[in-house]
Backbone and ligand atoms as CSV (ligand in chain L), in Angstrom:
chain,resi,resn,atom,element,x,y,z
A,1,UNK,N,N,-187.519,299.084,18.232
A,1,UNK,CA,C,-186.513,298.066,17.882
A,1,UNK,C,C,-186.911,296.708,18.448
A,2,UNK,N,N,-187.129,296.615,19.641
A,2,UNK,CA,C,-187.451,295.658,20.244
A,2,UNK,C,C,-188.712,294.742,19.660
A,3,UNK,N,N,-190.171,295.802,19.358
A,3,UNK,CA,C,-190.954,295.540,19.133
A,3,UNK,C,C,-190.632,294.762,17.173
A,4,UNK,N,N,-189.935,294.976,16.948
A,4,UNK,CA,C,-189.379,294.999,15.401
A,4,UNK,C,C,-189.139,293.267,15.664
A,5,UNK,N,N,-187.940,293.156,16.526
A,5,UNK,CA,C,-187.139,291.671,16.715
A,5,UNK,C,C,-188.443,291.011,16.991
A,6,UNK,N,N,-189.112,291.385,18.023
A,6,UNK,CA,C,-190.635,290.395,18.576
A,6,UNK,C,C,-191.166,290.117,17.427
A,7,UNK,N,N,-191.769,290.932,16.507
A,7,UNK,CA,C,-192.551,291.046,15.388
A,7,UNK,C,C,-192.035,289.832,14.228
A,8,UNK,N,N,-190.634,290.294,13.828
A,8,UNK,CA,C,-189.578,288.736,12.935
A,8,UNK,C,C,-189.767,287.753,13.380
A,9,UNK,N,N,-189.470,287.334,15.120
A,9,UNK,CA,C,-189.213,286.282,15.364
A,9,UNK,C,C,-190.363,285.477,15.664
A,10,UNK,N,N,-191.556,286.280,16.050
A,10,UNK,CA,C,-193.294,285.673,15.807
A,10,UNK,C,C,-193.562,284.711,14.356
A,11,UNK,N,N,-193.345,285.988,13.423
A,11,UNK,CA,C,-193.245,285.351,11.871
A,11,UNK,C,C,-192.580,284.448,11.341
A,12,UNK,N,N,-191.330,284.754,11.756
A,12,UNK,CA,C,-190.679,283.080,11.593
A,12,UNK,C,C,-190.976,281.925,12.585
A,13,UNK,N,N,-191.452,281.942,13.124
A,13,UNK,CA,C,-192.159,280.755,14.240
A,13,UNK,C,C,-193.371,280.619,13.525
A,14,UNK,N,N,-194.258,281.624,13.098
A,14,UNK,CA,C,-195.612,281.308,12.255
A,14,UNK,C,C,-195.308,280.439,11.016
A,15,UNK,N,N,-194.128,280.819,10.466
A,15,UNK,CA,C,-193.977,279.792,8.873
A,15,UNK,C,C,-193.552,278.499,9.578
A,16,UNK,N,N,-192.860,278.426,10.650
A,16,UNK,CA,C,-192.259,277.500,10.559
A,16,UNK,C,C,-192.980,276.278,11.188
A,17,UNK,N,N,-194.261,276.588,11.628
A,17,UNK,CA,C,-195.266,276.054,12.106
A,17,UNK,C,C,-196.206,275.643,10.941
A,18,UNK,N,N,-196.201,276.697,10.116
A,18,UNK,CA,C,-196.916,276.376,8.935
A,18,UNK,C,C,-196.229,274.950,8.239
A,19,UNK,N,N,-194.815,274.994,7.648
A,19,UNK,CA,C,-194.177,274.401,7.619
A,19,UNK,C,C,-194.361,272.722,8.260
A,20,UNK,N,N,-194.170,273.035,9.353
A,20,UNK,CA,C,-193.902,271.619,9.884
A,20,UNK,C,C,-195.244,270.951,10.757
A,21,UNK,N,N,-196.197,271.659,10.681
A,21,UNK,CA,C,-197.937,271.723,11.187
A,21,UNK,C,C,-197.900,271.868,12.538
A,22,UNK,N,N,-199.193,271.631,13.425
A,22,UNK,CA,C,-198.958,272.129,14.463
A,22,UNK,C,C,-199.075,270.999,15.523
A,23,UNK,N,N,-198.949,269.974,15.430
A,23,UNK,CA,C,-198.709,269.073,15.937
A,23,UNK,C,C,-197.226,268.789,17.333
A,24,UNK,N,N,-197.357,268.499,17.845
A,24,UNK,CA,C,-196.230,267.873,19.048
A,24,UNK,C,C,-195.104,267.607,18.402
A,25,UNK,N,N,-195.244,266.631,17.339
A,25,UNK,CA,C,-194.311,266.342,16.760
A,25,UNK,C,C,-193.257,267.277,15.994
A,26,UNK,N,N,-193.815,268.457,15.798
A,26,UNK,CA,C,-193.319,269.572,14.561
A,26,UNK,C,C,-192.105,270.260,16.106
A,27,UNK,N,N,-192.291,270.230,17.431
A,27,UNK,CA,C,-191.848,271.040,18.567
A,27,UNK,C,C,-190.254,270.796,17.882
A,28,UNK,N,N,-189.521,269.271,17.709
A,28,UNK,CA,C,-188.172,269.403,17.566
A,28,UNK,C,C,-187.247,269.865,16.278
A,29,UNK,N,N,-188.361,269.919,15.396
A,29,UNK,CA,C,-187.689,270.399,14.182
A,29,UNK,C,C,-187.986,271.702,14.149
A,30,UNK,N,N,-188.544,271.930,14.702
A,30,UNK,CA,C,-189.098,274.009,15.122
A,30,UNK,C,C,-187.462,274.557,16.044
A,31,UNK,N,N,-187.379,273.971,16.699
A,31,UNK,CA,C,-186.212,274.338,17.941
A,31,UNK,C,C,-185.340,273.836,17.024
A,32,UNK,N,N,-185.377,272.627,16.241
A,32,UNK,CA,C,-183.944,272.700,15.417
A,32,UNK,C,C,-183.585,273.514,14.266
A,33,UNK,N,N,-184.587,274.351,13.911
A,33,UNK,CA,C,-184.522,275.592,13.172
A,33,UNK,C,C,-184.214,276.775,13.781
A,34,UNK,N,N,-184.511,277.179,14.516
A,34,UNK,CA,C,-184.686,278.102,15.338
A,34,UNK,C,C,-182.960,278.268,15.702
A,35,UNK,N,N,-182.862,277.294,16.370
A,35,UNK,CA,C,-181.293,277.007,16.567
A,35,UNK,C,C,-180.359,277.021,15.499
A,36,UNK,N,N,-180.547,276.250,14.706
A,36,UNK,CA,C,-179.736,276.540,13.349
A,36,UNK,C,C,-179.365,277.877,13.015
A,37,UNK,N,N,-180.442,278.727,12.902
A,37,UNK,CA,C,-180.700,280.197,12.333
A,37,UNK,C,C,-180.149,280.850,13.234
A,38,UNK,N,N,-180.037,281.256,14.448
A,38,UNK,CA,C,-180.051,281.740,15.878
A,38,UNK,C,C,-178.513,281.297,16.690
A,39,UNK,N,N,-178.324,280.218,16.563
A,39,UNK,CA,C,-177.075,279.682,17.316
A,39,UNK,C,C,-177.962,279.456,18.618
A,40,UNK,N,N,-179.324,279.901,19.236
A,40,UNK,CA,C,-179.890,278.842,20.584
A,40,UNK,C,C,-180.826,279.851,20.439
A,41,UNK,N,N,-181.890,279.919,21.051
A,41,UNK,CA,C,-183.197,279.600,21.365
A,41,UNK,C,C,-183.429,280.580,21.977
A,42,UNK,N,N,-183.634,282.230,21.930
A,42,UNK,CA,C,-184.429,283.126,23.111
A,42,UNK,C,C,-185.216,282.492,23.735
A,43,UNK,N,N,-185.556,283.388,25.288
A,43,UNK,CA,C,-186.909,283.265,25.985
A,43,UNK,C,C,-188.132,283.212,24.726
A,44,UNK,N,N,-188.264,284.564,24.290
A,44,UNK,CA,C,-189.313,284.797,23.755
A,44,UNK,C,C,-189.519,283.605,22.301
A,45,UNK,N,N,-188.857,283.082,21.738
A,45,UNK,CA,C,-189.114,282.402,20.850
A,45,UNK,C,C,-189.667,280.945,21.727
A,46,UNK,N,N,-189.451,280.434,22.774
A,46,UNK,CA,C,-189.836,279.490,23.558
A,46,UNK,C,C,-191.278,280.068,23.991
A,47,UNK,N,N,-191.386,281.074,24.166
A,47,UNK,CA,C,-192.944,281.174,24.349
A,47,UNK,C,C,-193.370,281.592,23.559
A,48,UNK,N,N,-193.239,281.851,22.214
A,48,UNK,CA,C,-193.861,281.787,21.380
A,48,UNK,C,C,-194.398,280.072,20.419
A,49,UNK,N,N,-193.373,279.590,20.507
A,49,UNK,CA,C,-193.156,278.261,20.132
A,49,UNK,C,C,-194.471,277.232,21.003
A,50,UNK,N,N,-194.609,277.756,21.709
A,50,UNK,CA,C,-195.429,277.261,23.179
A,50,UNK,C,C,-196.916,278.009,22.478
A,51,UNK,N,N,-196.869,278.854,22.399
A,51,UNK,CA,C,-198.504,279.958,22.032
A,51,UNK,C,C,-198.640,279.317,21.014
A,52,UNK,N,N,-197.989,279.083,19.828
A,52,UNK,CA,C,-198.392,278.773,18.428
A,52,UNK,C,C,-198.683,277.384,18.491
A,53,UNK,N,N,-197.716,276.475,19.034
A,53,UNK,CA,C,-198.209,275.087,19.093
A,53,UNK,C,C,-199.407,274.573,20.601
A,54,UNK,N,N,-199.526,275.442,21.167
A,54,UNK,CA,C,-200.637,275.527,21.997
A,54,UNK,C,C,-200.039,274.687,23.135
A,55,UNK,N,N,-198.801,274.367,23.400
A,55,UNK,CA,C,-197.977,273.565,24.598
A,55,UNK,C,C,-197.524,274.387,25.486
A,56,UNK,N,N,-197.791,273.114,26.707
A,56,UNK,CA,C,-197.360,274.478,28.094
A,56,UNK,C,C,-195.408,275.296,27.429
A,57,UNK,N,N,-195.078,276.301,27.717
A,57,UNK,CA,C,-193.810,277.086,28.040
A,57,UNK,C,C,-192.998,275.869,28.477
A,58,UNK,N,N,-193.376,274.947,29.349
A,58,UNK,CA,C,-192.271,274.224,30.119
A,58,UNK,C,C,-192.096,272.811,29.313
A,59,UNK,N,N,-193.249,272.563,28.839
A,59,UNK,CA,C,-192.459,271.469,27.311
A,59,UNK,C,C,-192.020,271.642,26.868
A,60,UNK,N,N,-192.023,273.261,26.361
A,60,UNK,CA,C,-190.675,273.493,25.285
A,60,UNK,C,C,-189.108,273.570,25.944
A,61,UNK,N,N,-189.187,273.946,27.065
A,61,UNK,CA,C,-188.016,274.427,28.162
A,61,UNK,C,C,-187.560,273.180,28.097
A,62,UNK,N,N,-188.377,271.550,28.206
A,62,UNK,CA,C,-188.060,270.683,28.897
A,62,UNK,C,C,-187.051,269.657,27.947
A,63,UNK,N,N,-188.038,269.946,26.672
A,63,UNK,CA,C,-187.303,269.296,25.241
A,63,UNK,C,C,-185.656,270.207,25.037
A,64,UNK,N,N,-185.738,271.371,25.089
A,64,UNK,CA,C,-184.441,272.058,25.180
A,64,UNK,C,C,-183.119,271.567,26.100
A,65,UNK,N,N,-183.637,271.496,27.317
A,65,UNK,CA,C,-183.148,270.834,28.331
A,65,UNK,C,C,-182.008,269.697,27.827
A,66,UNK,N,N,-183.489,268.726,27.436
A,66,UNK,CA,C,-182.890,267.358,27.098
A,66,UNK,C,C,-182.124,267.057,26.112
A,67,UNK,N,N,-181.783,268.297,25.183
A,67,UNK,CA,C,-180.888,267.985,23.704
A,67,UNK,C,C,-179.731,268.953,23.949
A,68,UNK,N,N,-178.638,268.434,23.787
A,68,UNK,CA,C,-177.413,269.081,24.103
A,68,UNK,C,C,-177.369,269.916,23.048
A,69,UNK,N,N,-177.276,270.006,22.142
A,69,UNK,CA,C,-177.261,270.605,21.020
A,69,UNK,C,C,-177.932,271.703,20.830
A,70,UNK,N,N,-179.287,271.836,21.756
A,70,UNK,CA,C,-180.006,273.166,21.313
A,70,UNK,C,C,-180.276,273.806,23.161
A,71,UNK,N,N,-180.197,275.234,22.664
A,71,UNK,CA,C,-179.524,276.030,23.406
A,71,UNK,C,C,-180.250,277.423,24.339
A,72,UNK,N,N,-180.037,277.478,25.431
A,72,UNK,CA,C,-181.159,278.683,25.476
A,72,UNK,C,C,-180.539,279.656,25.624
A,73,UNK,N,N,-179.202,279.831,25.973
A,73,UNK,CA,C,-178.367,281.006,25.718
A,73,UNK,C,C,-177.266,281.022,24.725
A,74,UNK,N,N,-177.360,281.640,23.865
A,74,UNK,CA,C,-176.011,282.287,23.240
A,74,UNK,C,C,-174.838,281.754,23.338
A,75,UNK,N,N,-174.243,281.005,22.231
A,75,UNK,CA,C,-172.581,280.677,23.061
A,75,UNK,C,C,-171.638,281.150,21.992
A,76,UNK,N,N,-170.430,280.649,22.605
A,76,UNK,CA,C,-168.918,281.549,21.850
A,76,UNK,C,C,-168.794,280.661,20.754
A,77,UNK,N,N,-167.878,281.600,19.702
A,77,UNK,CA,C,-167.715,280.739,17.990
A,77,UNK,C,C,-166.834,279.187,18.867
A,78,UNK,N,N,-166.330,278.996,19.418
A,78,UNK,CA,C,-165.518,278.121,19.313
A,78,UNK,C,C,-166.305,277.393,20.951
A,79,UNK,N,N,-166.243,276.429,21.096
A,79,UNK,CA,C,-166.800,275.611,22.210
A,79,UNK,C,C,-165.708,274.726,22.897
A,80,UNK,N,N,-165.252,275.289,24.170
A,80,UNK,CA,C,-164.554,274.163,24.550
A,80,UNK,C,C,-164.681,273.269,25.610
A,81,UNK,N,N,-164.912,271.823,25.717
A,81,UNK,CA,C,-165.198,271.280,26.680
A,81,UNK,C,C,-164.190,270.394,26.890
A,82,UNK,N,N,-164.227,269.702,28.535
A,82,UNK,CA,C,-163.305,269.508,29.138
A,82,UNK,C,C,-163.591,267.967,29.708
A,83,UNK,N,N,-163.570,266.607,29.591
A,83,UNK,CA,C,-163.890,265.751,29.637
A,83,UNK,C,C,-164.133,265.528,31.752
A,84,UNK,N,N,-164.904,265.352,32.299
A,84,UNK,CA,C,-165.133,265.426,33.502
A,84,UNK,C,C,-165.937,263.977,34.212
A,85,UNK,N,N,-165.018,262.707,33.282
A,85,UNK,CA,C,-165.870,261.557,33.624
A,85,UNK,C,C,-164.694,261.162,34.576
A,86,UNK,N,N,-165.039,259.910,35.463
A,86,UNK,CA,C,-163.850,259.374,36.491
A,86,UNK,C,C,-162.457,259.312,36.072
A,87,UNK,N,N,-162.330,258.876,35.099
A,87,UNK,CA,C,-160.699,258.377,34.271
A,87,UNK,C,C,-160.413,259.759,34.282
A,88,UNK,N,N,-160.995,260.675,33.450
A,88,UNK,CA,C,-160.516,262.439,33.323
A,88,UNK,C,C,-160.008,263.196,35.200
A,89,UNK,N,N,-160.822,262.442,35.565
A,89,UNK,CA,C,-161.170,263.488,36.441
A,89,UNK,C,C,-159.887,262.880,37.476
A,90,UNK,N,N,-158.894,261.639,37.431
A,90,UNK,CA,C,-158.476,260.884,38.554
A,90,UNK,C,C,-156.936,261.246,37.902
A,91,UNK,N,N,-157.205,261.665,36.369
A,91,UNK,CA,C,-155.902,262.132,35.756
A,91,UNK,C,C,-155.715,263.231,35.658
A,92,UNK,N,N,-156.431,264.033,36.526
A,92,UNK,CA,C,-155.840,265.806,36.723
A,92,UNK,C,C,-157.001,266.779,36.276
A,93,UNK,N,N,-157.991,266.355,36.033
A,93,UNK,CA,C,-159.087,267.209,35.315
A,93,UNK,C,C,-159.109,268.849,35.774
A,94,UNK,N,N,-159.054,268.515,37.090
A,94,UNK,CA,C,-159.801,269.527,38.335
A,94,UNK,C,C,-158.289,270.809,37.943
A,95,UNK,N,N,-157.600,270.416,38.063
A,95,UNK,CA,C,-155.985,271.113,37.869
A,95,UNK,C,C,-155.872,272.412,36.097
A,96,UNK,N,N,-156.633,271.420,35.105
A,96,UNK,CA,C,-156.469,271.943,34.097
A,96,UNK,C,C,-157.828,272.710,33.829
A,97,UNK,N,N,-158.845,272.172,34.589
A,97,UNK,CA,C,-160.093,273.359,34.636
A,97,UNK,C,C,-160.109,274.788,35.356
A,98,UNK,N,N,-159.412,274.456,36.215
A,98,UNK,CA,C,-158.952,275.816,37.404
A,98,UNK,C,C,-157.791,276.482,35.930
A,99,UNK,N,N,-156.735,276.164,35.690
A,99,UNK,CA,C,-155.806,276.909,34.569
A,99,UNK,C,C,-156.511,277.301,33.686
A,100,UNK,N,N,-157.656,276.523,32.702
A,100,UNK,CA,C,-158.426,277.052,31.743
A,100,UNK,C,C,-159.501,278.500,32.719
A,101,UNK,N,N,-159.928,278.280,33.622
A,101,UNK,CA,C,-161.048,279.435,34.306
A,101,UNK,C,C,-159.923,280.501,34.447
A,102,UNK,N,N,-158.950,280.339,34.848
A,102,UNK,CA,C,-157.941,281.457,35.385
A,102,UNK,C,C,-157.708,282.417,33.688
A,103,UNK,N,N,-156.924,281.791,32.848
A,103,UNK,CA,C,-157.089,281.564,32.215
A,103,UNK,C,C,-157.354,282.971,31.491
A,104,UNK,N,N,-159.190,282.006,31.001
A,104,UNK,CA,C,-159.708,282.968,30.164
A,104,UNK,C,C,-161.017,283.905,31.342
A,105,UNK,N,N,-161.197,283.716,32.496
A,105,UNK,CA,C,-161.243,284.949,33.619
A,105,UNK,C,C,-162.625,284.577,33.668
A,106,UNK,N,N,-163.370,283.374,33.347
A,106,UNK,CA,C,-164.891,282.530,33.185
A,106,UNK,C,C,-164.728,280.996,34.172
A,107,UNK,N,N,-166.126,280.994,34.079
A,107,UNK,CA,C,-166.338,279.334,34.676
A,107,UNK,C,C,-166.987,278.905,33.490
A,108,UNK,N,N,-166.571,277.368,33.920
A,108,UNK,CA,C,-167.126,276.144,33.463
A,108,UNK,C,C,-169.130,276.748,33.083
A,109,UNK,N,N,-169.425,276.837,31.736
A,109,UNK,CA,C,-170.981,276.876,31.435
A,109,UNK,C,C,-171.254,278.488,31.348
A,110,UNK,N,N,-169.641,279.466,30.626
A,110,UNK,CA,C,-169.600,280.682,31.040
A,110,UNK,C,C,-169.124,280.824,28.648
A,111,UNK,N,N,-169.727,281.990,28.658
A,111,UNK,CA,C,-168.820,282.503,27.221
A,111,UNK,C,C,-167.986,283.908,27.961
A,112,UNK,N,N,-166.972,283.559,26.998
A,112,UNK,CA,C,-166.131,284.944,27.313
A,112,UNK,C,C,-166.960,285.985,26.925
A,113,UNK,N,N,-166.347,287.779,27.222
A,113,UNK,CA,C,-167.581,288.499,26.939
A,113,UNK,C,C,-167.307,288.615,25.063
A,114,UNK,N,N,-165.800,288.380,24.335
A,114,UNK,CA,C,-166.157,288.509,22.861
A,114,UNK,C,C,-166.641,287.369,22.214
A,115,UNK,N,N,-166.782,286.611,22.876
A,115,UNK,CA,C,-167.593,285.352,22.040
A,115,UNK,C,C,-166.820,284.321,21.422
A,116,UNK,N,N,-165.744,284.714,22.046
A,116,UNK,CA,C,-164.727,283.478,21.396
A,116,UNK,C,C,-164.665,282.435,21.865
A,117,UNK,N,N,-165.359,282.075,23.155
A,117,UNK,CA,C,-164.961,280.884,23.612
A,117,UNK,C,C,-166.074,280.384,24.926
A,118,UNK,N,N,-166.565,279.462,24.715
A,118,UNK,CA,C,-167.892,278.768,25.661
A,118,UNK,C,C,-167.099,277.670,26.315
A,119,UNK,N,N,-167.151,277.748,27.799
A,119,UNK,CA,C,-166.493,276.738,28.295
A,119,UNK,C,C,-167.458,275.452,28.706
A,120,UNK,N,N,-167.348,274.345,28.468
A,120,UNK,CA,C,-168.486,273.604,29.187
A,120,UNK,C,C,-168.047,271.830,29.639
A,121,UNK,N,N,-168.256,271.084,30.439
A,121,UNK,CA,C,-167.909,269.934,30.849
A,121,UNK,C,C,-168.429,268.817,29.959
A,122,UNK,N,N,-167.832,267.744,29.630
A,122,UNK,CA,C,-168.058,267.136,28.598
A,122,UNK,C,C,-168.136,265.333,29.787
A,123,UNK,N,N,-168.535,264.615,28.907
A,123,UNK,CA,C,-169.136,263.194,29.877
A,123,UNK,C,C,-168.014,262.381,28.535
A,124,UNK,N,N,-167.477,261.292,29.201
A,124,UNK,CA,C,-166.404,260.667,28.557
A,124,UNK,C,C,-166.660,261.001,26.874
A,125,UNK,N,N,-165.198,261.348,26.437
A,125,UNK,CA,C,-164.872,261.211,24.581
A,125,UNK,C,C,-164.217,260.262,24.499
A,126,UNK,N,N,-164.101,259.049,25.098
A,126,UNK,CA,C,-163.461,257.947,24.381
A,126,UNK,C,C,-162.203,258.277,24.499
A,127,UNK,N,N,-161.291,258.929,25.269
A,127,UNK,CA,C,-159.699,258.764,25.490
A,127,UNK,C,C,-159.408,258.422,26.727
A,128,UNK,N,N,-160.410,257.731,27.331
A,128,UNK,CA,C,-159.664,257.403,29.216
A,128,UNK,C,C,-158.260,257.170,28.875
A,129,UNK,N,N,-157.670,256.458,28.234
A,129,UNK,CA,C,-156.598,256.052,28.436
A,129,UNK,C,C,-155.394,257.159,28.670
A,130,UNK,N,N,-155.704,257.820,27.546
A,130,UNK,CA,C,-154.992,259.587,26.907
A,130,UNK,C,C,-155.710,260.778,28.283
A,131,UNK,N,N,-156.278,260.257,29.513
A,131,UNK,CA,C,-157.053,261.405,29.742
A,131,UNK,C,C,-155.916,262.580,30.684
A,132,UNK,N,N,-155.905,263.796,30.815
A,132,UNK,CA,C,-157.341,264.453,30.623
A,132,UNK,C,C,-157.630,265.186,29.389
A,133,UNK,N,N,-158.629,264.453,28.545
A,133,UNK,CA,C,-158.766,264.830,27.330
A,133,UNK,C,C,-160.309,266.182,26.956
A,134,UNK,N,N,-159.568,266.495,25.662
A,134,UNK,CA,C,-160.589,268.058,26.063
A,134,UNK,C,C,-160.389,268.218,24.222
A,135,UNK,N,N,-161.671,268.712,24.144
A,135,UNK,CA,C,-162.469,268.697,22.538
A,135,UNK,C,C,-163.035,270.212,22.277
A,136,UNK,N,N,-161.461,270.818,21.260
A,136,UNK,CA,C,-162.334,272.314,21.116
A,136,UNK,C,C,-163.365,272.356,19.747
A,137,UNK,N,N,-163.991,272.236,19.803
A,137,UNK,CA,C,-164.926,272.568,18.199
A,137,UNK,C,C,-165.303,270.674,17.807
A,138,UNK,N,N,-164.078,270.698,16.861
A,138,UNK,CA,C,-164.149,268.974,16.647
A,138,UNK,C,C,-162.948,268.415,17.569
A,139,UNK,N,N,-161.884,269.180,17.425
A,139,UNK,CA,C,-160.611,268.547,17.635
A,139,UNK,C,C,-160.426,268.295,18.843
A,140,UNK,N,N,-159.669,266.720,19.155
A,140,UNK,CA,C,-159.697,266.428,20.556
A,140,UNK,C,C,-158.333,266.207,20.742
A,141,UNK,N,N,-158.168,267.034,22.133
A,141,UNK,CA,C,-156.616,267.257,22.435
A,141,UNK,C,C,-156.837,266.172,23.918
A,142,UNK,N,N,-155.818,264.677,23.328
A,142,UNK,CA,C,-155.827,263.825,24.814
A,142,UNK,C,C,-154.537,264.829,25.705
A,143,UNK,N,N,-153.788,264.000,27.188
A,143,UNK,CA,C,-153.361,264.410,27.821
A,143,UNK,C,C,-152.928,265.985,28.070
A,144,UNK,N,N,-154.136,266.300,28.772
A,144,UNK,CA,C,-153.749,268.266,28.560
A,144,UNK,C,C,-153.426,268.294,29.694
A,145,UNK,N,N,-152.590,269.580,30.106
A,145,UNK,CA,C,-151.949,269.277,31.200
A,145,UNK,C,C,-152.164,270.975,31.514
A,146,UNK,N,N,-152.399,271.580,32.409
A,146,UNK,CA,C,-152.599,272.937,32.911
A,146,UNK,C,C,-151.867,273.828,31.755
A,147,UNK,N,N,-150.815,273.617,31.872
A,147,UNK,CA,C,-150.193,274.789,31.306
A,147,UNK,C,C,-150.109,274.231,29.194
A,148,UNK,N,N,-150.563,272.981,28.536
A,148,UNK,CA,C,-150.567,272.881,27.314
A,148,UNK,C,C,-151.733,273.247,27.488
A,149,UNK,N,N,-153.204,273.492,28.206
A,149,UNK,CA,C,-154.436,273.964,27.800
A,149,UNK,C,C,-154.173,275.333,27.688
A,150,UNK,N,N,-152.984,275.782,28.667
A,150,UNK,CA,C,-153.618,277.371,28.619
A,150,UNK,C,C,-152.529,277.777,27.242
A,151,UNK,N,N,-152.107,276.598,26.346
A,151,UNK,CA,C,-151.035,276.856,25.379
A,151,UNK,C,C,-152.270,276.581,24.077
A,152,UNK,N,N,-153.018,275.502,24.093
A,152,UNK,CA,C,-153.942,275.436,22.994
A,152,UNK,C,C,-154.913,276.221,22.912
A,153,UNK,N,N,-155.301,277.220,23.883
A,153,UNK,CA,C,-156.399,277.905,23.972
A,153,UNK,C,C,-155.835,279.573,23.551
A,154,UNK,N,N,-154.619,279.828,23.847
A,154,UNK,CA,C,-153.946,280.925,23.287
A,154,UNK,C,C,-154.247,280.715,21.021
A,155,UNK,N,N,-154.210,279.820,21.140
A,155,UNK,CA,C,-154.079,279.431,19.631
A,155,UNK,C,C,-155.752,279.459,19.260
A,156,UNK,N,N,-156.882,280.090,19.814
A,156,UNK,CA,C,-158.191,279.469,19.524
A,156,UNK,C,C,-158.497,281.262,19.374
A,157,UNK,N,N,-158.601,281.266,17.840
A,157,UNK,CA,C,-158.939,282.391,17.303
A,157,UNK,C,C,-160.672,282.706,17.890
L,1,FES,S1,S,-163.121,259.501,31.037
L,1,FES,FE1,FE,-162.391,261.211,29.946
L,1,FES,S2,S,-162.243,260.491,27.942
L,1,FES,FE2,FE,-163.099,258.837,29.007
């Protein structure tokens, strides 16, 4: 089985190299496939990605790193983050992150174990004013208050 998944995910890294050539340049649209298809990025597809384009393991780690968007572990259908810039954080942040962890029984950079829900800290969304503001998927809920997070998150299929 194992050897099966290794075997696919080689081959699709081989086209997709074919695809996009083997150049440096091809590394972010490789990981943005990969991701697309995948929802984030195995170990083994990072070192493979690395063997085929002939780049150290840790360029690829490093480009991953640097793009929020692409992923090296697995996360929940629904994403919720929690705005954790000064304005958030001076209007109760710390209060409604402890209720959300209690909560759903995870930390901050944790998925629940059915996959419903990825918790993660977010750098200002543009509501200081509204804060402490918190963005599940698209939707951004300003002034959340301990007990309306643990009321909008009951509602997050
Ligand atoms: S500081 Fe939280 S939305 Fe701006």
């Amino acid at each position: 089985m194992l050897v099966l998944e290794k075997n696919a995910m080689t081959e699709e890294i081989e086209q997709l190299v074919a695809k996009f050539g083997k150049g440096r340049s091809s590394l972010l649209p490789i990981l943005q496939s990969i991701q697309r298809k995948h929802n984030y990025i195995p170990d083994f597809a990072q070192q493979e990605v690395a063997r085929l384009l002939d780049i150290h393991p840790v360029e690829v780690y490093s480009v991953i790193s640097f793009y929020a968007f692409l992923n090296t572990k697995p996360k929940g259908r629904n994403i919720v983050r929690l705005c954790q810039t000064i304005t958030c954080d001076l209007a109760g942040k710390k209060s409604v992150a402890l209720a959300i962890e209690r909560e759903l029984g995870i930390k901050f950079g944790e998925t629940t174990k059915d996959n419903r829900i990825t918790l993660e800290y977010a750098n200002c969304l543009g509501m200081c004013d509204q804060g402490p503001a918190m963005i599940i998927n698209e939707r951004v809920y300003p002034k959340v208050t301990p007990e309306k997070a643990v009321e909008i998150l009951s509602e997050v299929k």
